[in-house]
N, CA and C atoms of all chains as a GROMACS GRO file, in nm:
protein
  549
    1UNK      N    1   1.123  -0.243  -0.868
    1UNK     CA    2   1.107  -0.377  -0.814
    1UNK      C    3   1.036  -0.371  -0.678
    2UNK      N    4   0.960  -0.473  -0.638
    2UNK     CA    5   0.908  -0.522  -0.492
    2UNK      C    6   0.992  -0.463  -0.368
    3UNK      N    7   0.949  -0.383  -0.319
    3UNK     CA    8   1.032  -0.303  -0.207
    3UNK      C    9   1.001  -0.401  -0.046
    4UNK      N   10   1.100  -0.321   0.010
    4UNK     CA   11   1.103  -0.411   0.118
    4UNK      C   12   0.966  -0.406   0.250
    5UNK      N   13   0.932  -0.331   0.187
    5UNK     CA   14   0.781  -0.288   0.302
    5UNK      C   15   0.656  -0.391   0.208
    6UNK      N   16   0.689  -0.476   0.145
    6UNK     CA   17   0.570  -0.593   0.084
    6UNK      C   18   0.589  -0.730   0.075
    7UNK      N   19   0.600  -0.741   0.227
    7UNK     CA   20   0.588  -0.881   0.229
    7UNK      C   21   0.487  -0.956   0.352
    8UNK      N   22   0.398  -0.917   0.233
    8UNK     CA   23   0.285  -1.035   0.298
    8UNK      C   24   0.305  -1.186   0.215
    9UNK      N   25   0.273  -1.241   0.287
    9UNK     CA   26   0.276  -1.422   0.254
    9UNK      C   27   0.429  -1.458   0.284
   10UNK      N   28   0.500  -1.366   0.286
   10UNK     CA   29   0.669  -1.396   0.323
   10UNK      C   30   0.665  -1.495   0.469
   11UNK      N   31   0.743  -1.561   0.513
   11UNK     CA   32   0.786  -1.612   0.610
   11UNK      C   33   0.925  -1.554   0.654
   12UNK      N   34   0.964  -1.617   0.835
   12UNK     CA   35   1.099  -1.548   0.827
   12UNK      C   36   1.086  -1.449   0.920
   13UNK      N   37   1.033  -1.428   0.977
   13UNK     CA   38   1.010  -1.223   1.020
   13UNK      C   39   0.989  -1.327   1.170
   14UNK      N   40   0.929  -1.366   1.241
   14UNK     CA   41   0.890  -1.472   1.362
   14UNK      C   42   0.732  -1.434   1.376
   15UNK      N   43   0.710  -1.439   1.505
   15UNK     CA   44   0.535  -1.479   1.501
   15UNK      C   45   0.489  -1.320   1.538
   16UNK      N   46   0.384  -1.301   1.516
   16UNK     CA   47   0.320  -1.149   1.572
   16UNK      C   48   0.322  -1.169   1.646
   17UNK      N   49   0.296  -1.056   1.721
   17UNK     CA   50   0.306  -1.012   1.890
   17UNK      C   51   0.178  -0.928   1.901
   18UNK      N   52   0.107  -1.011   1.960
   18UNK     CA   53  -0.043  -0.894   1.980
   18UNK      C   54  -0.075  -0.866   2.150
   19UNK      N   55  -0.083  -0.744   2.132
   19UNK     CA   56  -0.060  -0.717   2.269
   19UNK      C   57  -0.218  -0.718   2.287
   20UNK      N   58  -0.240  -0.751   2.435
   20UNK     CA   59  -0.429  -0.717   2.528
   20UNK      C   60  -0.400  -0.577   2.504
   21UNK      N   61  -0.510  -0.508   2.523
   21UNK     CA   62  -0.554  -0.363   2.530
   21UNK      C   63  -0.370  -0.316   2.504
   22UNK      N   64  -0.352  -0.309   2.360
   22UNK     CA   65  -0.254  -0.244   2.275
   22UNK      C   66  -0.272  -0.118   2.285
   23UNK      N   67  -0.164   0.000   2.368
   23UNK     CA   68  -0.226   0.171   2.360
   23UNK      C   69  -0.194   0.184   2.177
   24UNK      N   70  -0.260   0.285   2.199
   24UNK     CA   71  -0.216   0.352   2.015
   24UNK      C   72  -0.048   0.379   2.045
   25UNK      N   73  -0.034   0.445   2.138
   25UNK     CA   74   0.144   0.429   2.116
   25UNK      C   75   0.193   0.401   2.275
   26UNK      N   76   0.326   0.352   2.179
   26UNK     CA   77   0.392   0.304   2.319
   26UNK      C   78   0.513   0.424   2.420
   27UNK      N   79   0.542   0.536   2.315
   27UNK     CA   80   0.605   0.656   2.420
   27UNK      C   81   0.529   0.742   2.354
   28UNK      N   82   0.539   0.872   2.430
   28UNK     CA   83   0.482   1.024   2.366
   28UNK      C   84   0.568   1.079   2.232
   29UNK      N   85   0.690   1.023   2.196
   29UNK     CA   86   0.755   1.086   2.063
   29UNK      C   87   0.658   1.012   1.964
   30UNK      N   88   0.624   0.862   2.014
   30UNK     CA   89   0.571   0.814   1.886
   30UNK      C   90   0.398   0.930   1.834
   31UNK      N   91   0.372   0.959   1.990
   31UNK     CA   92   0.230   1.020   1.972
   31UNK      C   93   0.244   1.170   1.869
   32UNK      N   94   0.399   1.213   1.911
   32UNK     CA   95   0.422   1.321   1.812
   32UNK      C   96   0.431   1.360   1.700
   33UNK      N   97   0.553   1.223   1.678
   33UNK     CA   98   0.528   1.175   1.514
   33UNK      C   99   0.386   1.191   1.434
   34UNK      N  100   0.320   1.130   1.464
   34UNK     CA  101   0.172   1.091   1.444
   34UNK      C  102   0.095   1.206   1.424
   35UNK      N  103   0.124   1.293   1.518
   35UNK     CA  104   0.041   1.446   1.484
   35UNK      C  105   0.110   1.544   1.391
   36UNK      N  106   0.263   1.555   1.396
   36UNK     CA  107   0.348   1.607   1.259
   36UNK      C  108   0.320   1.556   1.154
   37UNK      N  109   0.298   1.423   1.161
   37UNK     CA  110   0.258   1.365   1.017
   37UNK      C  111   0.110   1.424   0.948
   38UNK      N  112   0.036   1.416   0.995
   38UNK     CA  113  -0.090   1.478   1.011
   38UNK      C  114  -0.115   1.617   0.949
   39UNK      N  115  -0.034   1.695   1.037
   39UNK     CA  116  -0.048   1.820   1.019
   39UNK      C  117   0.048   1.883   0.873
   40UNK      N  118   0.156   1.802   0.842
   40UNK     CA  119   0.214   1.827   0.751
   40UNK      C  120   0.143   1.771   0.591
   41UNK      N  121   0.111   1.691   0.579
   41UNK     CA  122  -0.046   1.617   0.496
   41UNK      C  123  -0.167   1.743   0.492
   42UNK      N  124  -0.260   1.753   0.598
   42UNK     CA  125  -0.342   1.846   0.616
   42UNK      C  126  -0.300   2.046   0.539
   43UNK      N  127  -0.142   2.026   0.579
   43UNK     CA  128  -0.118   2.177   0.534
   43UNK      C  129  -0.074   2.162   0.359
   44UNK      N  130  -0.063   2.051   0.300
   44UNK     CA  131  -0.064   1.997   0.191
   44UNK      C  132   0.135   2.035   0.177
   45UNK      N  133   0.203   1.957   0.248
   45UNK     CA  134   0.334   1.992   0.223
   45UNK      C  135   0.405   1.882   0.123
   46UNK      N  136   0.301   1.724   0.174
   46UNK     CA  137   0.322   1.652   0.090
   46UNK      C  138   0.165   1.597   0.111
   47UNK      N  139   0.146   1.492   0.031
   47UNK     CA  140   0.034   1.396   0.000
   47UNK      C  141   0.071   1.271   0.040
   48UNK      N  142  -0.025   1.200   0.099
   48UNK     CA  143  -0.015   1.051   0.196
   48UNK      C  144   0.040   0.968   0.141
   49UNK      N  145   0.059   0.944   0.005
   49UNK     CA  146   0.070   0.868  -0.047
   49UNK      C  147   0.215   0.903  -0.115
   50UNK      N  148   0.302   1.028  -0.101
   50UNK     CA  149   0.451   1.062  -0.115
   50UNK      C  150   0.484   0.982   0.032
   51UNK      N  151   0.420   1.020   0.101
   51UNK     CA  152   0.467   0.964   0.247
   51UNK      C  153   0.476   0.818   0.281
   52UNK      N  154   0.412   0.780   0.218
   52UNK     CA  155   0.399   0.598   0.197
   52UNK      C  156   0.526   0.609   0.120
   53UNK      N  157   0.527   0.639  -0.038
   53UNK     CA  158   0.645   0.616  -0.105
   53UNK      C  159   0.795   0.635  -0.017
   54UNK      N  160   0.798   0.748   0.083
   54UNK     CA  161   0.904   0.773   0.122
   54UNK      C  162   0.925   0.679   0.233
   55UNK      N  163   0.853   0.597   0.318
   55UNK     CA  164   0.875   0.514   0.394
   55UNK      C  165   0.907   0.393   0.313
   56UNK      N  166   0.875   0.379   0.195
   56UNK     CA  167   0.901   0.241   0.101
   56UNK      C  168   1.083   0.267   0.034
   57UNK      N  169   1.110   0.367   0.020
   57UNK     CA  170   1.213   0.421  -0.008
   57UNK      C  171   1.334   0.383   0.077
   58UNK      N  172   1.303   0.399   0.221
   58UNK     CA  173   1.408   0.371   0.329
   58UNK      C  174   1.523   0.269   0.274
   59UNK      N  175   1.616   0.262   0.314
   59UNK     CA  176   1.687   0.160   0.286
   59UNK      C  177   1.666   0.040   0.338
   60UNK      N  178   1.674  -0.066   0.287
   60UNK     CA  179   1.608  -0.177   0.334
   60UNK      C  180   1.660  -0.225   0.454
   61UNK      N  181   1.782  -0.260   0.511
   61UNK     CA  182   1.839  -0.237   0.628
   61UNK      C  183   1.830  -0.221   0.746
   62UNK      N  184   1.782  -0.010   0.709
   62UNK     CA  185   1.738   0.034   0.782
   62UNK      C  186   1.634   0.029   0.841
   63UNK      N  187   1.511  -0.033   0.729
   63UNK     CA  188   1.377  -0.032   0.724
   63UNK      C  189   1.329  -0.098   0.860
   64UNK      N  190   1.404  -0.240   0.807
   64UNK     CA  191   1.408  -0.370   0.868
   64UNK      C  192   1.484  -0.320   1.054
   65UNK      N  193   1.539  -0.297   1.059
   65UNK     CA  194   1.612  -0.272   1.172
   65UNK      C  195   1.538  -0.144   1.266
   66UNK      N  196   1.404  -0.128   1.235
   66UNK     CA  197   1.314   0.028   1.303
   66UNK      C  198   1.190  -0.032   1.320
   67UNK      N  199   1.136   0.100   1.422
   67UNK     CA  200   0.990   0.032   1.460
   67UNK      C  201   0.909   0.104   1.388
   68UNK      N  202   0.817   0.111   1.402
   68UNK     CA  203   0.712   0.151   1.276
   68UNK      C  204   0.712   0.329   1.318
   69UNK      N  205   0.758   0.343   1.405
   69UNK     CA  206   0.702   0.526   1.410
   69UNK      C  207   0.855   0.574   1.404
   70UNK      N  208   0.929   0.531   1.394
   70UNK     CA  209   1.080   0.579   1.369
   70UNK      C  210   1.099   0.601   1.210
   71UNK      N  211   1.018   0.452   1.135
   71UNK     CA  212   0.989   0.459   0.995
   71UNK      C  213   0.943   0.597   0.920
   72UNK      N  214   0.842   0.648   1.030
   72UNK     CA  215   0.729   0.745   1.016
   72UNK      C  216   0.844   0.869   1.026
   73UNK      N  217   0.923   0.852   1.091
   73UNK     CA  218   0.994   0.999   1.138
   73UNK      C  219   1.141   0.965   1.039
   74UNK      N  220   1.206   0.905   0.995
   74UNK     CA  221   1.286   0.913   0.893
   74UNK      C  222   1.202   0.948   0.734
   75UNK      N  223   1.093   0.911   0.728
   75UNK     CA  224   1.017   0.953   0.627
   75UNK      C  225   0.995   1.118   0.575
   76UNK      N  226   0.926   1.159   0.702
   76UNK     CA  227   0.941   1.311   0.738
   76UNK      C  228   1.027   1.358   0.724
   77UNK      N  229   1.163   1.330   0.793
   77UNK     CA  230   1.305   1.408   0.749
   77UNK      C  231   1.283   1.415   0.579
   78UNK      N  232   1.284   1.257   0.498
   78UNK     CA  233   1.341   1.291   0.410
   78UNK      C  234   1.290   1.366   0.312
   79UNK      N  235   1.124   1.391   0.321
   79UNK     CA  236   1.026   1.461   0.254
   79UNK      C  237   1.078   1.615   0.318
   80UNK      N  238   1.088   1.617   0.418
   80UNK     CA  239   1.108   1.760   0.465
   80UNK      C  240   1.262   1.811   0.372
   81UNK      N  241   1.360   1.727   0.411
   81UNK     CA  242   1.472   1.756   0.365
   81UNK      C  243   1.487   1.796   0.174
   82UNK      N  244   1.403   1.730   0.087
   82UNK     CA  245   1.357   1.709  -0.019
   82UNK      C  246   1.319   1.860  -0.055
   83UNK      N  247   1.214   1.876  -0.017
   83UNK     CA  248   1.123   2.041  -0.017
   83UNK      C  249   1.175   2.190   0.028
   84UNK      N  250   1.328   2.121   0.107
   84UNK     CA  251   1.389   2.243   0.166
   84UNK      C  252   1.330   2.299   0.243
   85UNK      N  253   1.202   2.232   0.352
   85UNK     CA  254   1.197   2.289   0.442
   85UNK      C  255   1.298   2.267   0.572
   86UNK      N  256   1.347   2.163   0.562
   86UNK     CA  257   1.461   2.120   0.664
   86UNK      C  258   1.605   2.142   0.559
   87UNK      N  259   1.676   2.208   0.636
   87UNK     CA  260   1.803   2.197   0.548
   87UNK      C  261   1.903   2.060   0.571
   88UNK      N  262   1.950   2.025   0.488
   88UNK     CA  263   2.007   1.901   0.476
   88UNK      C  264   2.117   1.844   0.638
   89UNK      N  265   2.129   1.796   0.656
   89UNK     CA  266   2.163   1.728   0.813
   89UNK      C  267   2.100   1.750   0.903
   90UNK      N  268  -1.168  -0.161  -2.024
   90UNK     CA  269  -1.108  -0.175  -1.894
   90UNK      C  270  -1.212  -0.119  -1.844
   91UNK      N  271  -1.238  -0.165  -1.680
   91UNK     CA  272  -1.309  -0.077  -1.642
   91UNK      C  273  -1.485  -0.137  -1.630
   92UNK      N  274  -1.578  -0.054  -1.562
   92UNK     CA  275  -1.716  -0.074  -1.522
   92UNK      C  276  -1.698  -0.226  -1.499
   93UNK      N  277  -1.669  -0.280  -1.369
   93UNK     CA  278  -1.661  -0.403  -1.369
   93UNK      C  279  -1.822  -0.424  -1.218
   94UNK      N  280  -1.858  -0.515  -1.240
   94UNK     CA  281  -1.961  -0.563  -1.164
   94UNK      C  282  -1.929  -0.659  -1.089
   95UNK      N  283  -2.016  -0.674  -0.955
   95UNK     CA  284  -2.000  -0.764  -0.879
   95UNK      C  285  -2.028  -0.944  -0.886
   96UNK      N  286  -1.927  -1.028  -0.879
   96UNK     CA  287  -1.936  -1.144  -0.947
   96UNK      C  288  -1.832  -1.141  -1.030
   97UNK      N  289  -1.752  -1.066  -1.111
   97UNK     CA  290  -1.706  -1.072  -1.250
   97UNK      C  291  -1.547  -1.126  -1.204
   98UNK      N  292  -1.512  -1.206  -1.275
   98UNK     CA  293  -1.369  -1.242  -1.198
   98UNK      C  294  -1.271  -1.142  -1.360
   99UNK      N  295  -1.131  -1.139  -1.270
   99UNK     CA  296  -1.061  -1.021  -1.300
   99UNK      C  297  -0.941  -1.088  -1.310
  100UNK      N  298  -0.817  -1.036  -1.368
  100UNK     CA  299  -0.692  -1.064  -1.300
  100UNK      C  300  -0.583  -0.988  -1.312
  101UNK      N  301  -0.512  -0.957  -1.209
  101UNK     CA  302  -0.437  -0.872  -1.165
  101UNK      C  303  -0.342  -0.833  -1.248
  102UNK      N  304  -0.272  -0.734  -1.305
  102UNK     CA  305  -0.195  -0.725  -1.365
  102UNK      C  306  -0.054  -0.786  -1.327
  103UNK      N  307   0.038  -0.860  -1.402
  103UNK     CA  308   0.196  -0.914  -1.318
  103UNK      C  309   0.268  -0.804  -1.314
  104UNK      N  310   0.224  -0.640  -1.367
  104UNK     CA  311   0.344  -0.601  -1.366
  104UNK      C  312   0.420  -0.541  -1.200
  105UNK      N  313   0.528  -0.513  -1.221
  105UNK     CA  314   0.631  -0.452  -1.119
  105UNK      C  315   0.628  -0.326  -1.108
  106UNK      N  316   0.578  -0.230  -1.096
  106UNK     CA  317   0.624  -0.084  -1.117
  106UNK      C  318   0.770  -0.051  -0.978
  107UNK      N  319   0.819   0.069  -1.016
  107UNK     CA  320   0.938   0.080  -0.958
  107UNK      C  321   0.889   0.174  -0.866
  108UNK      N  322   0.773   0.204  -0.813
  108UNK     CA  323   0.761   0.352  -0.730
  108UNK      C  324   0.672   0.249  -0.634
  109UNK      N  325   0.576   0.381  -0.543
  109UNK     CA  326   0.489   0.308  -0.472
  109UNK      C  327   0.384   0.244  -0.564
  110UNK      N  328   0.323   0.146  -0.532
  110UNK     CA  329   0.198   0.089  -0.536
  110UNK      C  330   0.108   0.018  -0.438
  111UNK      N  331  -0.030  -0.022  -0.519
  111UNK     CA  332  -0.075   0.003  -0.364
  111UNK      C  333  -0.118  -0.187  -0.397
  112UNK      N  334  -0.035  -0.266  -0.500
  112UNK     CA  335  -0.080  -0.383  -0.543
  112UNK      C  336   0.000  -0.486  -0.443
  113UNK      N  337  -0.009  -0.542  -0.365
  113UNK     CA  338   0.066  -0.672  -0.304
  113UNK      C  339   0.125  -0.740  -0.346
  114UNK      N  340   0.225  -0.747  -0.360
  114UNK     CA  341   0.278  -0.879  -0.475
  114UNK      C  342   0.243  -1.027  -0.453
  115UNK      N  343   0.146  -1.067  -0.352
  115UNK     CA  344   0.098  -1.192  -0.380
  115UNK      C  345   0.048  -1.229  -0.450
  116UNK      N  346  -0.065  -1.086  -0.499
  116UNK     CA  347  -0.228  -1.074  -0.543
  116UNK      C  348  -0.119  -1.085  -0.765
  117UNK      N  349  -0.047  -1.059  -0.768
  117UNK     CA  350   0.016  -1.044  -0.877
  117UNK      C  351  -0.010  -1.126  -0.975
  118UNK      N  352  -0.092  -1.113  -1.097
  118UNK     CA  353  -0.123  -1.240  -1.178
  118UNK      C  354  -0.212  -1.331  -1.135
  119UNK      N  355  -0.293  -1.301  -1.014
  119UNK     CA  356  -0.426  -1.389  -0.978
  119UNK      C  357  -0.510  -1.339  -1.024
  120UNK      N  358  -0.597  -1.438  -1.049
  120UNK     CA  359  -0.726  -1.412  -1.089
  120UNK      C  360  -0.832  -1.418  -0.940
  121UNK      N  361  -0.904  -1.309  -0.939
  121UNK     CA  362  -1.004  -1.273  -0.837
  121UNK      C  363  -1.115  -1.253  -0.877
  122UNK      N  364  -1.230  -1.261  -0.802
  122UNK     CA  365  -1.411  -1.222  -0.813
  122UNK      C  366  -1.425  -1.103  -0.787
  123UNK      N  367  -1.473  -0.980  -0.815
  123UNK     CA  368  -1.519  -0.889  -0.777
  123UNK      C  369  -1.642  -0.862  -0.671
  124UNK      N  370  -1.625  -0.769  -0.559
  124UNK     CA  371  -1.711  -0.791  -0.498
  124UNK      C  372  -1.798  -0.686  -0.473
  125UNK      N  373  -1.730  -0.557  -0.467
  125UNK     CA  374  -1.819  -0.411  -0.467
  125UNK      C  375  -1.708  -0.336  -0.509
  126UNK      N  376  -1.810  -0.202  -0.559
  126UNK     CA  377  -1.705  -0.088  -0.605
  126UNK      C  378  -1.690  -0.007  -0.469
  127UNK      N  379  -1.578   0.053  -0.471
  127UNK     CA  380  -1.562   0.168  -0.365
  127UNK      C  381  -1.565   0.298  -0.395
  128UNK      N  382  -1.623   0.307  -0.503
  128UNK     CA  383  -1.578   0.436  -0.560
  128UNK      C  384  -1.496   0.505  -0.651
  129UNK      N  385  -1.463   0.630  -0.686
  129UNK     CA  386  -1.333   0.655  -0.783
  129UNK      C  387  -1.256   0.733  -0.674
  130UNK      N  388  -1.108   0.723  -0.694
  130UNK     CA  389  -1.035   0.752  -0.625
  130UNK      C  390  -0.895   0.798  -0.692
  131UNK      N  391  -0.818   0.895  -0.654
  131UNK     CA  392  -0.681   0.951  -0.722
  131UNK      C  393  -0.596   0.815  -0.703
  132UNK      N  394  -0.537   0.817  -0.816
  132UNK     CA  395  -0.526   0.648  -0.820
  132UNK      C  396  -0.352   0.663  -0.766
  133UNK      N  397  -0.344   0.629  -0.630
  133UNK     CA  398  -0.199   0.626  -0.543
  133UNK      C  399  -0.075   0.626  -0.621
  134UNK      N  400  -0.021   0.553  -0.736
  134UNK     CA  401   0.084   0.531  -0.800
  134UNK      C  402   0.103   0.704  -0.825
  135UNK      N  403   0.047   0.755  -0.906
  135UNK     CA  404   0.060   0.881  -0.929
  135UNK      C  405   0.078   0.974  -0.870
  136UNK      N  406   0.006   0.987  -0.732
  136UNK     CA  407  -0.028   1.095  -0.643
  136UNK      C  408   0.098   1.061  -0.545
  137UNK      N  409   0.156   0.938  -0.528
  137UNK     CA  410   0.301   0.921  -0.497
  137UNK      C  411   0.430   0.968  -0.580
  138UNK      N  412   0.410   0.963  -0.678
  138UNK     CA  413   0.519   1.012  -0.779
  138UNK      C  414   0.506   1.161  -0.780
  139UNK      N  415   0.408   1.209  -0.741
  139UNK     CA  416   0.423   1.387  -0.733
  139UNK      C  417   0.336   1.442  -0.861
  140UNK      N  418   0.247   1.374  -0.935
  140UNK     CA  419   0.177   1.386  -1.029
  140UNK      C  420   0.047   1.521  -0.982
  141UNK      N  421   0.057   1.620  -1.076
  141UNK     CA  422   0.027   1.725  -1.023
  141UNK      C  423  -0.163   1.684  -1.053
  142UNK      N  424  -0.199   1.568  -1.112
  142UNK     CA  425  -0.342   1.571  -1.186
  142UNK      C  426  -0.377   1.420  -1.214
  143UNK      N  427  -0.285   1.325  -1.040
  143UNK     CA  428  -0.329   1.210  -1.110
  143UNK      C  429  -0.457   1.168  -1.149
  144UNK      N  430  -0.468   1.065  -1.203
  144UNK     CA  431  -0.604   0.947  -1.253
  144UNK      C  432  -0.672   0.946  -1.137
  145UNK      N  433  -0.814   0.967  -1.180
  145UNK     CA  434  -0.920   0.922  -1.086
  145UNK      C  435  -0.963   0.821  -1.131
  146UNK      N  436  -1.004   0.700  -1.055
  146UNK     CA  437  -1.003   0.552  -1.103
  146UNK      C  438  -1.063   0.502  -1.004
  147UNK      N  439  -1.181   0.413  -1.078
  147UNK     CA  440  -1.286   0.313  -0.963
  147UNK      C  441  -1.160   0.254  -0.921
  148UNK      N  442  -1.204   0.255  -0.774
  148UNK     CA  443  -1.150   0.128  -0.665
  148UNK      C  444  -1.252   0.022  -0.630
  149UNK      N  445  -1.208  -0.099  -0.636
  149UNK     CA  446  -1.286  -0.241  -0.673
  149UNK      C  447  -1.202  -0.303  -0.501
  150UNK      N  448  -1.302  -0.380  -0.458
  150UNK     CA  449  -1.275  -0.446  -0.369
  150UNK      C  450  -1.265  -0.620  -0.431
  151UNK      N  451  -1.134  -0.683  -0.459
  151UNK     CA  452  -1.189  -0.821  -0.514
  151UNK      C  453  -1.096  -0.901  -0.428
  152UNK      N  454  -1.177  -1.059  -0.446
  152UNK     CA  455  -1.174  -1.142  -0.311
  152UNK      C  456  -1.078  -1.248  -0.388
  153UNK      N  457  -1.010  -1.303  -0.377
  153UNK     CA  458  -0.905  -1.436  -0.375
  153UNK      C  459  -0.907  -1.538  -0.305
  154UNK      N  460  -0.928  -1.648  -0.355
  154UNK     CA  461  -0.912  -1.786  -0.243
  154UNK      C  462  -0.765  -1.803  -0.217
  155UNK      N  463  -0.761  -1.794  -0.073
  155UNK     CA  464  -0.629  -1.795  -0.004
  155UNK      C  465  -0.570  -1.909  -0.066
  156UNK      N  466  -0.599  -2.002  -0.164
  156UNK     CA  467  -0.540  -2.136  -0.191
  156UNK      C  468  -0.502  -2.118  -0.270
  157UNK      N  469  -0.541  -1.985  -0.401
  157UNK     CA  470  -0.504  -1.949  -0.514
  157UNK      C  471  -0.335  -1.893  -0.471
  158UNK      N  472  -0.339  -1.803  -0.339
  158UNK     CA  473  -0.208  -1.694  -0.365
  158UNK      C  474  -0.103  -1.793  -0.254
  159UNK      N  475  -0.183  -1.903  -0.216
  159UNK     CA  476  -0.023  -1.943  -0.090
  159UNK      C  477  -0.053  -2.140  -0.087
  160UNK      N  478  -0.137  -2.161  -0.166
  160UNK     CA  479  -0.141  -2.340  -0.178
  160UNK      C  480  -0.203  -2.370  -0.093
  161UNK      N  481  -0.275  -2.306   0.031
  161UNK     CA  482  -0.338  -2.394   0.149
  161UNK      C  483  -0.437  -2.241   0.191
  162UNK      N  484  -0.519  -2.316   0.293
  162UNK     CA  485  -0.624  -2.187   0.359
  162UNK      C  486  -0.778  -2.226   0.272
  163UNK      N  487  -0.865  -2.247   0.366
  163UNK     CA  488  -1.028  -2.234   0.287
  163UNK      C  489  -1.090  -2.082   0.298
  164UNK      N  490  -1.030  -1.996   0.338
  164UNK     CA  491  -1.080  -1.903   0.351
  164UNK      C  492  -1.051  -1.774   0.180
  165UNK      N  493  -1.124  -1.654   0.239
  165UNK     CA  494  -1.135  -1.530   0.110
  165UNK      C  495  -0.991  -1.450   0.147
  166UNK      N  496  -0.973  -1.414   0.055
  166UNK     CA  497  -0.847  -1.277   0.127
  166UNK      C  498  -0.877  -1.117   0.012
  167UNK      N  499  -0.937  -1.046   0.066
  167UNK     CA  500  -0.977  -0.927   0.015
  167UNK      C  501  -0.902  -0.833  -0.002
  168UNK      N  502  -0.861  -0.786  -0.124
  168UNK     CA  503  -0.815  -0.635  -0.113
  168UNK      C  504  -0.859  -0.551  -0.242
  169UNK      N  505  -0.875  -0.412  -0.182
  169UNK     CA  506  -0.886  -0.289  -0.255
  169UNK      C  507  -0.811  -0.251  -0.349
  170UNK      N  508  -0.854  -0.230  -0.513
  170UNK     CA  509  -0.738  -0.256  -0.621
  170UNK      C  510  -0.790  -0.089  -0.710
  171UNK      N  511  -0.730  -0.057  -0.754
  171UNK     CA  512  -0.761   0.043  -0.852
  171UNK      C  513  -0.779  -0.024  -1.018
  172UNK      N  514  -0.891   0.044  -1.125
  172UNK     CA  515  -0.911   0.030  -1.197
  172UNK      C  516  -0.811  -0.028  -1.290
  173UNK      N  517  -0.684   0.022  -1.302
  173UNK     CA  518  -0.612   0.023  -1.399
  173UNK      C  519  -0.464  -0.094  -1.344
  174UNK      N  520  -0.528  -0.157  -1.248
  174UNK     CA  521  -0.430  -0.257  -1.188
  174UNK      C  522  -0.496  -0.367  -1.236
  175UNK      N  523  -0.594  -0.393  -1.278
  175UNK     CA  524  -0.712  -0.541  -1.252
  175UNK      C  525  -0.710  -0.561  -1.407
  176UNK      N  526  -0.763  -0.672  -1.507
  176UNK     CA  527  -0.844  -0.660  -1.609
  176UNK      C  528  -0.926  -0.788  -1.642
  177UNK      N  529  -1.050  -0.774  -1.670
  177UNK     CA  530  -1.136  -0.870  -1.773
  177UNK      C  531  -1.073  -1.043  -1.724
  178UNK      N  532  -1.103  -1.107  -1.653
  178UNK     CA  533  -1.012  -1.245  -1.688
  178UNK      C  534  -1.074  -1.292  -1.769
  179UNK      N  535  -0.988  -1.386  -1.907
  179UNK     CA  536  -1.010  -1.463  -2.009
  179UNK      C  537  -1.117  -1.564  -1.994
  180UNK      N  538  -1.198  -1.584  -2.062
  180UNK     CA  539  -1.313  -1.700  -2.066
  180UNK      C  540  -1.238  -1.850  -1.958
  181UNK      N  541  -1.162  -1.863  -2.032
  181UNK     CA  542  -1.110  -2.000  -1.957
  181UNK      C  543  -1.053  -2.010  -1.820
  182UNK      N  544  -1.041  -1.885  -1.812
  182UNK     CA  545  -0.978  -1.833  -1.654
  182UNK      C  546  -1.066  -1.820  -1.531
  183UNK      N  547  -1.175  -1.761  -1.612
  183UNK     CA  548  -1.314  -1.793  -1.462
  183UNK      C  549  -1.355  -1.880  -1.489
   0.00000   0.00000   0.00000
């Protein structure tokens, strides 16, 4: 079924927030995320598109209740955790 | 299915799949114009599921009148669809 990461045309959520000169990130963990993600893709541990699935996966909840690079880094755990390169907790 | 040209109106498949996809559920059961090909591409549903050899499949860029998917708007709303998401719309449909 329709996961919780697809809702365009939805209402409900409140108005965007667009920031003037928006940095690419707003702390250095998010900038980290961003390059683990990268590099773990690039070394072929998973494919971009497991990584999409696994951010669509989140619990909806949770999904809803995170900012977009926290999304990115519960994703990673769970692909990592999955592959046994991270051991479970 | 498939070799679709620019101009040709299409319409989206309704179905639901249970994994990732890369279809919007607005775009779901509309009928759209085609506007350019993008190419063939490992078609996402698969290459998300862990498919060791997914489908390579034209990606179609097709356009929707925003009035078709939400009742109001004069404007286009574009998105990038894979081959095997889109098909042929019926004579009476374009």
């Amino acid at each position: 079924m329709s996961r919780v990461n697809d809702v365009g045309g939805q209402t409900g959520f409140g108005a965007l927030r667009i920031e003037a000169d928006e940095p690419p990130f707003h702390a250095d963990w998010e900038a980290r995320v961003f390059a683990l993600n990268s590099v773990l893709v690039r070394n072929g541990v998973y494919r971009l598109d497991e990584f999409r699935d696994a951010v669509e996966r989140m619990d909806p909840r949770q999904y809803l209740a995170t900012s977009y690079y926290e999304r990115w880094l519960i994703a990673i755990e769970t692909l990592l955790a999955e592959r046994k390169v991270l051991a479970d907790g | 299915m498939g070799d679709f040209r620019a101009g040709e109106r299409v319409r989206v498949r309704a179905g639901d799949p249970a994994g990732h996809t890369r279809v919007p559920r607005y775009v779901r059961g509309q009928v759209g114009r085609i506007v350019e090909s993008q190419g063939r591409w490992a078609l996402a549903d698969e290459v998300a599921a862990g498919v060791a050899e997914p489908r390579v499949e034209a990606v179609y860029t097709v356009a929707f009148a925003a009035r078709d998917l939400w009742g109001e708007g004069d404007h286009e709303v574009t998105v990038d669809l894979w081959e095997s998401y889109i098909e042929r719309a019926r004579r009476a449909e374009a």
